[in-house]
C-alpha positions as CSV (number, residue, x, y, z in Angstrom):
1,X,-2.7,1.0,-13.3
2,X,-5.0,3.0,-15.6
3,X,-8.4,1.6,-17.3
4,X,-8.4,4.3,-19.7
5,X,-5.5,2.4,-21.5
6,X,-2.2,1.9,-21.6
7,X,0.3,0.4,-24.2
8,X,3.1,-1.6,-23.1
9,X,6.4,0.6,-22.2
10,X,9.2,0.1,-25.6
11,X,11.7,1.1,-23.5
12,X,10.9,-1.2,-20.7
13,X,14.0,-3.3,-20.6
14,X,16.1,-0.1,-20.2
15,X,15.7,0.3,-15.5
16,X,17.3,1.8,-12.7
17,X,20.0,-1.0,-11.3
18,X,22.3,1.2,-9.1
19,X,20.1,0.6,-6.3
20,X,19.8,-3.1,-6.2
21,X,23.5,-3.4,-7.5
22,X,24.6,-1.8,-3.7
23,X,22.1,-3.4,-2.3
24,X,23.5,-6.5,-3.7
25,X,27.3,-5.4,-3.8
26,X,27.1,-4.4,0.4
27,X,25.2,-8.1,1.0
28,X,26.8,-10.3,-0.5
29,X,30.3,-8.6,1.1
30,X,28.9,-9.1,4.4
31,X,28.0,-12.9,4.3
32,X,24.5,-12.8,5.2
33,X,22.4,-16.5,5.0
34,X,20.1,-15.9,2.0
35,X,22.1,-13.6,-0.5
36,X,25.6,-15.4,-1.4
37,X,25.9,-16.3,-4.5
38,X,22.8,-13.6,-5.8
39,X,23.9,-12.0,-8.8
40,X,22.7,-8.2,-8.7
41,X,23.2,-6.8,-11.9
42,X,25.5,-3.4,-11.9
43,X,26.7,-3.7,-8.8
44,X,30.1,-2.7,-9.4
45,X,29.0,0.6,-11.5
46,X,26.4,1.0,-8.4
47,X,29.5,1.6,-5.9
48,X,29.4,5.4,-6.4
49,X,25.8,6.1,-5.6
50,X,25.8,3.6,-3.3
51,X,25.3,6.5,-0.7
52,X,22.1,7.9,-2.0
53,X,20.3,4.2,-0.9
54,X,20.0,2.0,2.2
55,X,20.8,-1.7,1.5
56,X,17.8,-3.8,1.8
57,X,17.3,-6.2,5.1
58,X,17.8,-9.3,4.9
59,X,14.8,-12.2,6.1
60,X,15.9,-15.1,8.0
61,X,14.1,-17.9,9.4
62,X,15.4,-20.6,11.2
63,X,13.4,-23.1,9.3
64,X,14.5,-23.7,5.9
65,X,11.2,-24.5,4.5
66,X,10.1,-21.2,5.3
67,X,12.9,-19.4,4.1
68,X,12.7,-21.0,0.6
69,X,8.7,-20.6,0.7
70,X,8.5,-17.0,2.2
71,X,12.3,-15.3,1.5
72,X,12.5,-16.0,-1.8
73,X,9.4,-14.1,-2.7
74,X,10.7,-11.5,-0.4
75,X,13.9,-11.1,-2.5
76,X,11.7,-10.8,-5.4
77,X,10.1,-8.2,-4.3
78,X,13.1,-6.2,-3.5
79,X,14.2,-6.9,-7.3
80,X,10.9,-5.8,-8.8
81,X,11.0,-2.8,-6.2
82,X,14.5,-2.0,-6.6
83,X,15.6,-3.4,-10.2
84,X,13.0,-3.5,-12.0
85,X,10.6,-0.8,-11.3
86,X,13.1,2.1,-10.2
87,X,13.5,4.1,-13.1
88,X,14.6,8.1,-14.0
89,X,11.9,10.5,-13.3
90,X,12.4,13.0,-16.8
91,X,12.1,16.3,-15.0
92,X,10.0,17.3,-17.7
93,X,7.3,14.9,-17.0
94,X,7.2,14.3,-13.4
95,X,8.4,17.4,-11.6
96,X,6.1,20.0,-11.6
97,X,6.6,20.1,-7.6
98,X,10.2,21.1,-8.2
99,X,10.8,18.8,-5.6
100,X,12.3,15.9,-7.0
101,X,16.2,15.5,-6.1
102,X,18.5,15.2,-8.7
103,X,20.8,13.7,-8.5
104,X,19.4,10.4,-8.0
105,X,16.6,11.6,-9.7
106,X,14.6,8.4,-9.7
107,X,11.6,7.6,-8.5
108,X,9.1,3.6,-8.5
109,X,7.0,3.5,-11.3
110,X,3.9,1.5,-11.3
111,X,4.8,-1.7,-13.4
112,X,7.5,-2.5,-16.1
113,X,4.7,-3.0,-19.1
114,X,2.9,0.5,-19.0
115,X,3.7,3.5,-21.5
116,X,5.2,6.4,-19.7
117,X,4.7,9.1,-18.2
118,X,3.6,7.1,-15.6
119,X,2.3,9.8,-12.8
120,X,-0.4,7.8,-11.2
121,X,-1.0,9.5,-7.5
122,X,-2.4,6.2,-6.3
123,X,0.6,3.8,-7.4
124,X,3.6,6.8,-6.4
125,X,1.5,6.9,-2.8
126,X,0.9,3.0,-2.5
127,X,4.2,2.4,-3.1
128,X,5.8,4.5,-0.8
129,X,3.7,4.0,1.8
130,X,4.4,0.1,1.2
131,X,7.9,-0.1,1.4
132,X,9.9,2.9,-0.8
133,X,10.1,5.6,1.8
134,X,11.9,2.8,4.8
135,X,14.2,1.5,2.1
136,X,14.9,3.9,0.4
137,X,13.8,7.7,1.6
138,X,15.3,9.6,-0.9
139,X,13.6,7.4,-3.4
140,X,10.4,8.0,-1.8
141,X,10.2,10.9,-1.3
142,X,10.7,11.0,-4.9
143,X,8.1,9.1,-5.8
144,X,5.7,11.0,-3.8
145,X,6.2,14.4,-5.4
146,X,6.3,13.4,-8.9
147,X,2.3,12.8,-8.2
148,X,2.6,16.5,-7.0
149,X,1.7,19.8,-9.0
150,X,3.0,23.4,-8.3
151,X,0.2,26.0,-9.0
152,X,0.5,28.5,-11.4
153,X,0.5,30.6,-7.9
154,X,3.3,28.9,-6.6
155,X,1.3,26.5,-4.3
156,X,1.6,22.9,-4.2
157,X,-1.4,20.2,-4.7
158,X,-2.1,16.6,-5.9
159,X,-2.1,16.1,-9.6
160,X,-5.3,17.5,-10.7
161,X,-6.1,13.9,-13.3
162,X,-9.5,12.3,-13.9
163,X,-8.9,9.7,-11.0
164,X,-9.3,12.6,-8.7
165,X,-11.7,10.1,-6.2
166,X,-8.4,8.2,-4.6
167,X,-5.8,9.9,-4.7
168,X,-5.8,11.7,-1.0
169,X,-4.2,8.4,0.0
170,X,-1.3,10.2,-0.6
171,X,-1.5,12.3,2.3
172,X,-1.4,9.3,4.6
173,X,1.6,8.2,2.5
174,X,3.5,11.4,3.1
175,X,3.1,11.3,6.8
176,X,4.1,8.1,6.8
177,X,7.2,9.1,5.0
178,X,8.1,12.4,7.7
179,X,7.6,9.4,11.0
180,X,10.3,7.5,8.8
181,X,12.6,9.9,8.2
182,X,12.1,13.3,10.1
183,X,12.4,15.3,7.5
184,X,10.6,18.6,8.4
185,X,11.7,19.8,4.8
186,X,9.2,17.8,3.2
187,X,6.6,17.9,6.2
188,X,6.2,21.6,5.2
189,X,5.9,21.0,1.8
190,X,3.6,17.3,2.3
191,X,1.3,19.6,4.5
192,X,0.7,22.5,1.5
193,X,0.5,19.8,-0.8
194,X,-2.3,17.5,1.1
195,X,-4.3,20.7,2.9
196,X,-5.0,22.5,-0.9
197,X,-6.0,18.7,-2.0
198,X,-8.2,17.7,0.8
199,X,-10.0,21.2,0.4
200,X,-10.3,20.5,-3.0
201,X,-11.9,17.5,-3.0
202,X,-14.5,18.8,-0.1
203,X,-15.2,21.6,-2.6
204,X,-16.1,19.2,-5.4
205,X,-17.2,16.0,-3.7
206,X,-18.8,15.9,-0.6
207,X,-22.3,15.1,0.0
208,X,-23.9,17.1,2.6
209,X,-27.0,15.2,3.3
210,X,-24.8,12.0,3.8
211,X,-21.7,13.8,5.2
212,X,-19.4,11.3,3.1
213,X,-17.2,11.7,0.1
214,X,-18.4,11.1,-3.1
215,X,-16.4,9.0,-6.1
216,X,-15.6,5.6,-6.9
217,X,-13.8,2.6,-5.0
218,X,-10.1,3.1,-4.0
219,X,-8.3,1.1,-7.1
220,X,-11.9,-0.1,-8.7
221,X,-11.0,2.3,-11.8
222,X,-12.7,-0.3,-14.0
223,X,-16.3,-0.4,-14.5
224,X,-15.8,-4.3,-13.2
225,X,-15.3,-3.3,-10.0
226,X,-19.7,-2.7,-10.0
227,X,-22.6,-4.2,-10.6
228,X,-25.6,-2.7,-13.0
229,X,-26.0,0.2,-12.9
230,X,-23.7,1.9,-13.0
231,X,-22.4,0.0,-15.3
232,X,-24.7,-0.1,-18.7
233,X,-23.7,-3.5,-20.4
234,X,-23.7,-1.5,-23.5
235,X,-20.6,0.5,-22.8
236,X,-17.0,0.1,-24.3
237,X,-15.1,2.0,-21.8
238,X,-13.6,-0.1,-19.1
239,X,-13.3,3.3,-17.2
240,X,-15.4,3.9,-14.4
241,X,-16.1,7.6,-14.8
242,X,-17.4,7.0,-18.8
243,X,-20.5,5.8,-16.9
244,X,-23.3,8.1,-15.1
245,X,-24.0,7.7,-11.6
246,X,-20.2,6.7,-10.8
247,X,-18.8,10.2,-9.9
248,X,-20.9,10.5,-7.3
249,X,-21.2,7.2,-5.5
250,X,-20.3,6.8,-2.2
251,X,-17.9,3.9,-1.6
252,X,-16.4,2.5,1.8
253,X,-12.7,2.4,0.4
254,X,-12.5,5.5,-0.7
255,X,-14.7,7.4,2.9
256,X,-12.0,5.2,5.0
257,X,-9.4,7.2,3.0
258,X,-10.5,10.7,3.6
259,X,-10.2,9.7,7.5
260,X,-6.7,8.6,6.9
261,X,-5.8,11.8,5.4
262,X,-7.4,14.0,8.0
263,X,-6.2,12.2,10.8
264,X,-2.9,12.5,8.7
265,X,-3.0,16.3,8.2
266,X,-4.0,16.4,11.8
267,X,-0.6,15.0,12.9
268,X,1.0,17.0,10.5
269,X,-0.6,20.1,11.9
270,X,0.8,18.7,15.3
271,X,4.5,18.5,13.8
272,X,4.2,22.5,12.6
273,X,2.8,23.7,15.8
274,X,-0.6,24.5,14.2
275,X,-3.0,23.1,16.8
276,X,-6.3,25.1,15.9
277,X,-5.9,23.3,12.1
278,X,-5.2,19.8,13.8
279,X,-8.3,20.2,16.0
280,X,-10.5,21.4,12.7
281,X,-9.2,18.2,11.1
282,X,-9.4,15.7,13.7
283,X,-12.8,16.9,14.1
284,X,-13.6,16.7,10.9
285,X,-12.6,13.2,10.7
286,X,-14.2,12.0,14.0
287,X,-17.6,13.3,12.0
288,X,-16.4,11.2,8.4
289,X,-16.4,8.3,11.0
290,X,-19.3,8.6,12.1
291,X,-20.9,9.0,8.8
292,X,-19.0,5.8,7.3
293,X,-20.5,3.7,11.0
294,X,-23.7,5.4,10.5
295,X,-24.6,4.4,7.1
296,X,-21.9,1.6,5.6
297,X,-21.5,-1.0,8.8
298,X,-23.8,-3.4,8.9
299,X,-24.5,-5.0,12.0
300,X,-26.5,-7.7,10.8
301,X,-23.5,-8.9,9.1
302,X,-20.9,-8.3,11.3
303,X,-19.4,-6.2,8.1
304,X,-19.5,-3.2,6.4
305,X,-21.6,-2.7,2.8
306,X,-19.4,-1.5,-0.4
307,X,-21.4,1.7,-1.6
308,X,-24.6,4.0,-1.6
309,X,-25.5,4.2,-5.5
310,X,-24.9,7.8,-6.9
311,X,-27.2,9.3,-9.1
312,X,-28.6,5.9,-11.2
313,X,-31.5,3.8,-11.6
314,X,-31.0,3.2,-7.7
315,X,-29.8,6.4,-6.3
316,X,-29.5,6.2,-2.4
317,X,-29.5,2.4,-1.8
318,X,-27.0,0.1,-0.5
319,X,-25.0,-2.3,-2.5
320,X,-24.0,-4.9,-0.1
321,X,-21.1,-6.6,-1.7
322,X,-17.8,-7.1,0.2
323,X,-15.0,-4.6,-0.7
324,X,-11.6,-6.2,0.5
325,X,-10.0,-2.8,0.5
326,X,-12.5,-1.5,2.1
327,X,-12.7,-4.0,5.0
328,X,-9.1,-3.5,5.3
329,X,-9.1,0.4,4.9
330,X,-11.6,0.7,7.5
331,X,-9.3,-1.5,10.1
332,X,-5.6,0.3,9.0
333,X,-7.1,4.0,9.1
334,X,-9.4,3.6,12.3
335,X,-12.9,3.6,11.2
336,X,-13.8,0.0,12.9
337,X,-13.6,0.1,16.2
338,X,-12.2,-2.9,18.4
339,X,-15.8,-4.9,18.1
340,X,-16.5,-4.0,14.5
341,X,-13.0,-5.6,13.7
342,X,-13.3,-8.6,15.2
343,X,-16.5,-9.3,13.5
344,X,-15.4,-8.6,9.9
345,X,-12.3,-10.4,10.1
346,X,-14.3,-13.5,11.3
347,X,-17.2,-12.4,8.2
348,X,-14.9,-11.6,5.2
349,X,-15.3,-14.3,2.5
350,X,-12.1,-15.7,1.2
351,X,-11.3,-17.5,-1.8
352,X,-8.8,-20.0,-2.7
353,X,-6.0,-18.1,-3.7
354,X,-6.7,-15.0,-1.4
355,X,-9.2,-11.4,-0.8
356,X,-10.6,-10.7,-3.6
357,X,-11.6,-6.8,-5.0
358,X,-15.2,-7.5,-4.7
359,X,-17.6,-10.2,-3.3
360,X,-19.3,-11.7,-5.2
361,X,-19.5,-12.2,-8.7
362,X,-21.6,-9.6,-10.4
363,X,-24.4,-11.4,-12.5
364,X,-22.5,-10.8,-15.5
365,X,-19.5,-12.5,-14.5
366,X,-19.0,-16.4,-13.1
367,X,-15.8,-18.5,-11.9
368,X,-15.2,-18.9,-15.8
369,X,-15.1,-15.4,-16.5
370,X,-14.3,-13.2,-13.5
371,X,-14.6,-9.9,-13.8
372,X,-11.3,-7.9,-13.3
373,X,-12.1,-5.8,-10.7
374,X,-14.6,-8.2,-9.2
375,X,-13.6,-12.0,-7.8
376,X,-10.1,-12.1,-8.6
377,X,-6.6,-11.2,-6.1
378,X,-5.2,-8.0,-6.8
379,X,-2.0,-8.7,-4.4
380,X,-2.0,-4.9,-2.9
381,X,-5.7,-5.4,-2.1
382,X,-5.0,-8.8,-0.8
383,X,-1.6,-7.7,1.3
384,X,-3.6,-4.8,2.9
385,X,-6.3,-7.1,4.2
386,X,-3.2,-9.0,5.6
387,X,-1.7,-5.9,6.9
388,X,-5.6,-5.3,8.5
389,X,-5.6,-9.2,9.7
390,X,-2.1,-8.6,11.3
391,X,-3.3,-5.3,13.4
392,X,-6.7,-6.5,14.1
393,X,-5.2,-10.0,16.0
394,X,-5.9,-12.4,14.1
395,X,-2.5,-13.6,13.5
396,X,-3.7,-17.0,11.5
397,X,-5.4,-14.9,8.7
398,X,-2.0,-12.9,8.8
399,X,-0.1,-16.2,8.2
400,X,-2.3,-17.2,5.8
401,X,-2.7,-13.9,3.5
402,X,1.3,-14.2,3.8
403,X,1.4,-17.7,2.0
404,X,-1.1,-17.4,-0.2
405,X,0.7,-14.5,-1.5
406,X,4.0,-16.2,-1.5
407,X,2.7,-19.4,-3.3
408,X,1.1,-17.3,-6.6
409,X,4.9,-15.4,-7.0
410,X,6.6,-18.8,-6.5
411,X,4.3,-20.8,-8.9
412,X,5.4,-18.3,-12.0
413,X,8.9,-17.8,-12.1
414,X,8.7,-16.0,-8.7
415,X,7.0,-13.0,-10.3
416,X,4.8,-10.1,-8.9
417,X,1.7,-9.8,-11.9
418,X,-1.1,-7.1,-11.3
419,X,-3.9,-9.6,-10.6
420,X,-4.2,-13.4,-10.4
421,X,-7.0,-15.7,-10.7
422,X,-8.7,-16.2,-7.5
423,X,-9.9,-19.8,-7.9
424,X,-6.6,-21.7,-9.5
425,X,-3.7,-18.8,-9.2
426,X,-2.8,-18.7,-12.7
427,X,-2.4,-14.7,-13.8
428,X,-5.7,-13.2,-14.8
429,X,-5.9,-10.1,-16.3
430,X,-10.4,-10.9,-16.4
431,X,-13.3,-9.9,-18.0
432,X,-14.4,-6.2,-18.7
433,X,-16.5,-5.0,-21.2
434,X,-16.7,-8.2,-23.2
435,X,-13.2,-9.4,-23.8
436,X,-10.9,-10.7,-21.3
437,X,-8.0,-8.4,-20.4
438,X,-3.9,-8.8,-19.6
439,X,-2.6,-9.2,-16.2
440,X,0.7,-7.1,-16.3
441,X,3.7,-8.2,-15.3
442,X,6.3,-6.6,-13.0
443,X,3.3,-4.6,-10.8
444,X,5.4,-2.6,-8.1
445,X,2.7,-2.3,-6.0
446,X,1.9,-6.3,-5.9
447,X,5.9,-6.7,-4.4
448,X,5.2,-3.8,-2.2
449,X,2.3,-5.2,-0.9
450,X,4.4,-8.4,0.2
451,X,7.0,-5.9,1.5
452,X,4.6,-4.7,3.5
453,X,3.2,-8.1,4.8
454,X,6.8,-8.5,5.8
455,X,7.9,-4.9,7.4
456,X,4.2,-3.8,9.0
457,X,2.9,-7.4,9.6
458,X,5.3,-9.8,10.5
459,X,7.5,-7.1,12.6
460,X,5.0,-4.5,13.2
461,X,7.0,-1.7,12.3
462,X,5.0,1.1,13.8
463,X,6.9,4.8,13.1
464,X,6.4,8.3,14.7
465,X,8.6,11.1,14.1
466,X,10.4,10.3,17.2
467,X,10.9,6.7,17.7
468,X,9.7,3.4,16.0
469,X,8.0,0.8,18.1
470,X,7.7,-3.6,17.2
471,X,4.3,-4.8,17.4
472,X,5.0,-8.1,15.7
473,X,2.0,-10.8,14.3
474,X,4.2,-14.1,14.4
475,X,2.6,-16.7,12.9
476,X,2.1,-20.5,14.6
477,X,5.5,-21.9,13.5
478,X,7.3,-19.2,11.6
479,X,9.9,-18.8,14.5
480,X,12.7,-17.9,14.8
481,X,12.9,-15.7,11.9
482,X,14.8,-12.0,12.6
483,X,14.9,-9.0,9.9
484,X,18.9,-7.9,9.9
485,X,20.1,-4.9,8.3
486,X,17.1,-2.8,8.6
487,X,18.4,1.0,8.1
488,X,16.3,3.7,10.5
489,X,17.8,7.0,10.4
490,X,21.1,7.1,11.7
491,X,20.4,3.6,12.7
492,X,21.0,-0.4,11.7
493,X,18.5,-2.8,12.9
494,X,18.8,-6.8,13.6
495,X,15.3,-7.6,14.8
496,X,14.6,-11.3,16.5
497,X,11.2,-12.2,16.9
498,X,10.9,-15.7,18.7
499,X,7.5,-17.5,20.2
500,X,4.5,-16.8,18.1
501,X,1.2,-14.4,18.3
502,X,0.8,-11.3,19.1
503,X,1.2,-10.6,22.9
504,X,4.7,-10.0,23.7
505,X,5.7,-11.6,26.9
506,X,9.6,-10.4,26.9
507,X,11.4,-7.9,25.0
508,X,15.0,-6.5,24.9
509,X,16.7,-3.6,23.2
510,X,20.5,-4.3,23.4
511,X,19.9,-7.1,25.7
512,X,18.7,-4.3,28.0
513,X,15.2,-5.5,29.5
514,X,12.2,-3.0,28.1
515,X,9.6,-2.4,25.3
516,X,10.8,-3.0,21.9
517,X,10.7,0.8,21.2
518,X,13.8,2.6,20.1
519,X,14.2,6.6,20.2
520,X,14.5,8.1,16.7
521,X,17.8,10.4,17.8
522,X,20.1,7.3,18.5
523,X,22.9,5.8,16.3
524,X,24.8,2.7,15.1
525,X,24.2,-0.8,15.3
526,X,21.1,-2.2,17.8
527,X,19.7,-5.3,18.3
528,X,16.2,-5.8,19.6
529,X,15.0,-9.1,20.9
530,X,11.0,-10.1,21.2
531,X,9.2,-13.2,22.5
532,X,6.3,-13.5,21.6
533,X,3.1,-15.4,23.3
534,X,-0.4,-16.7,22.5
């Protein structure tokens, strides 16, 4: 997703099938409820590389309401993952790493309607992170390192593009890539990659006298995303950057990021027995943490501000809008502690249809005419904040960021769009410098984003590098419902989650009595078992 512009991709109709096709072909062979009778398209032509992909889980509840309202979204997600937005990566646009494998040589693209080349770090990262590295590493890993640049030195670093501000989420996403698969091939080459980038960025954009990271919101790329200034109401850029004061604001998203990545790169340090670097940069972090508490939570509001203005009419002052990413960023990556999260989920303002980018509307903007990166439902935004909901406890906001999501894919043709009106659900591209803009179909990050929901929320899929541990978030009502099929390394995984909440008052691994925690070294078929209580 680019505000810069970007026509609509000619050859959009022409995708990557083989991996849904032996998704599909294995599936449908093996009789599980919810895919007989699902046509995947090329799944007999798919048989041959059927080896290069894991096939999908399926989603079961026992309930049949809930398997037509929450399944079926979660088998359009797979197609919009795996069909629709799993395309070639031409080796002369996207692998400057040299990392890419070939064969399959394909990696997820950011949405079926944009013009390639489409090497957005953001998007590659989000989507891996979300759901491409667990269901298909190869793919991942892929998609990863066709954000990645090799040096005219020979060294490795992020793609050096003018959304520079964001991107470091990739580090996060490639660590979360080496606890899925173990691969200390990439590890190596991740850890090159994310240390030149994150020194980069503290070359270029740190502030000293704040001790936080300068650049705009995580996503907010359009100058929607903020109120005036920055934004002139004379420009006709919808790009944040075209407007002064926005390269060097300091924004919550974005802050909560740069701890990700160092405590990220710390880990990764950890892996490579390099523990004077993983103490520089888990110090480093603890001190962005402190920064981010010290001048973004609010504790008269139970919630963190969005940003400190940069260099405008209002340089050093606090904007005090709700960021959803933010709020969510700052749970998932560690900067709210247990106190702090308890009193933003209860504080976070949500609309109708879901989180929204930003709260509230900017003057120049109403319910009529939203602006785009403003009051409307992004569904990556909104399934983060449900990822956050589902880790912070509060497994009713988890449920609910889970249906609300569900219901705007089911209510158009069961269909992942980039961004959806926040107050009746219809698709919403909104308002930006004077005209109203598209909402895009086919967004892989939106399907992602529900993937996510699904795999980190609802099962609490928690990976390190040498075993994976289930902390579910079962909503009121939603059980029994059990994830089959789930490929881990060398593993298949049917997991049952029964009761509802988050404390878990029985577990079993292969109806052996223990915590739902299996070792990353182990084979073949298991079955883990959790009750949950209130």
């Amino acid at each position: 997703m680019s505000e810069s512009g970007s026509a609509p991709d000619p050859r959009a109709g022409l995708t990557r099938r083989r991996f849904l096709g032996a998704a599909g072909a294995t599936l449908a062979a093996s009789g599980l409820p919810g895919w007989a009778g699902l046509a995947f398209p090329g799944a007999a032509a798919a048989a041959a590389g059927a080896a290069d992909y894991n096939p999908p889980p399926t989603l079961e509840f026992g309930d049949g309401k809930l398997q037509s309202a929450l399944a079926v979204p979660y088998r359009a997600a797979l197609t919009n993952l795996i069909e629709t937005n799993t395309v070639q990566a031409d080796p002369a646009r996207y692998n400057s790493s040299g990392l890419i494998s070939y064969p399959p040589g394909v990696f997820v693209r950011a949405g079926r309607a944009y013009s390639p080349p489409q090497r957005w770090t953001r998007d590659n990262a989000v989507n891996a992170w979300n759901a491409a590295s667990l269901l298909g590493p190869v793919i991942g890993a892929n998609t990863l390192w066709a954000a990645v640049d090799r040096q005219s030195d020979g060294s490795l670093i992020l793609a050096q593009d003018t959304q520079w501000w964001d991107h470091i989420i990739w580090v996060v996403a490639a660590w979360h890539h080496y606890a899925i698969t173990g691969d200390r091939a990439f590890l190596a080459h991740a850890y090159e990659a994310s240390a030149n980038s994150l020194q980069a960025r503290r070359a270029q954009n740190f502030n000293d006298r704040f001790a936080l990271f300068e650049g705009p919101g995580f996503m907010n790329d359009g100058i929607a995303g903020y109120p005036v200034p920055p934004d002139s109401l004379t420009g006709r850029s919808g790009f944040v950057l075209s407007y002064p004061g926005t390269a060097d604001m300091m924004v919550l998203s974005t802050n909560c990021e740069y701890h990700g990545a160092y405590r990220a790169l710390a880990s990764m340090a950890d892996e490579l027995d390099r523990p004077a670097e993983a103490g520089e940069y888990r110090s480093a972090g603890n001190a962005l943490r402190e920064a981010i508490n010290r001048h973004l939570w609010r504790e008269d509001a139970g919630t963190y501000a969005y940003f400190i203005h940069g260099s405008d009419s209002l340089t050093g002052q606090l904007d005090t809008s709700q960021e959803g990413g933010g709020l969510a960023f700052a749970v998932l990556f560690g900067v709210a502690d247990t106190a702090q999260i308890e009193k933003l989920l209860v504080n976070t303002h949500w609309q109708p249809h879901g989180i929204v980018n930003v709260w509230p509307h900017f003057p120049r903007y109403s319910d009529e005419r939203p602006g785009r990166h403003n009051v409307v439902v992004w569904p990556m935004v909104h399934a983060m904040f449900g990822h956050a909901a589902a880790v912070g406890g509060r497994v009713d906001l988890f449920g609910r960021a889970v249906t609300q999501l569900a219901n705007l894919v089911t209510s158009i043709d069961d269909s992942f769009y980039e961004l959806y009106n926040s107050i009746t659900g219809a698709r919403d591209g909104g308002w930006q410098v004077n005209r109203q803009w598209t909402s895009q179909p086919d967004q892989a990050w939106s399907a992602t984003g529900y993937l996510r929901m699904i795999y980190s929320g609802l099962f609490g899929l928690n990976f390190a590098p040498d075993h994976l541990t289930i902390a579910p978030a079962l909503p009121q009502g939603w059980a029994p419902v059990a994830l089959r099929g789930l490929r881990y390394r060398d593993m298949t995984l049917d997991i049952e989650l029964s009761g509802a909440g988050k404390r878990i008052r029985s577990s079993t691994v292969d109806g052996l009595d223990g915590p739902p925690r299996i070792l990353a070294d182990r084979h073949g078929p298991h079955t883990i078992r959790v009750q949950l209580g209130e």
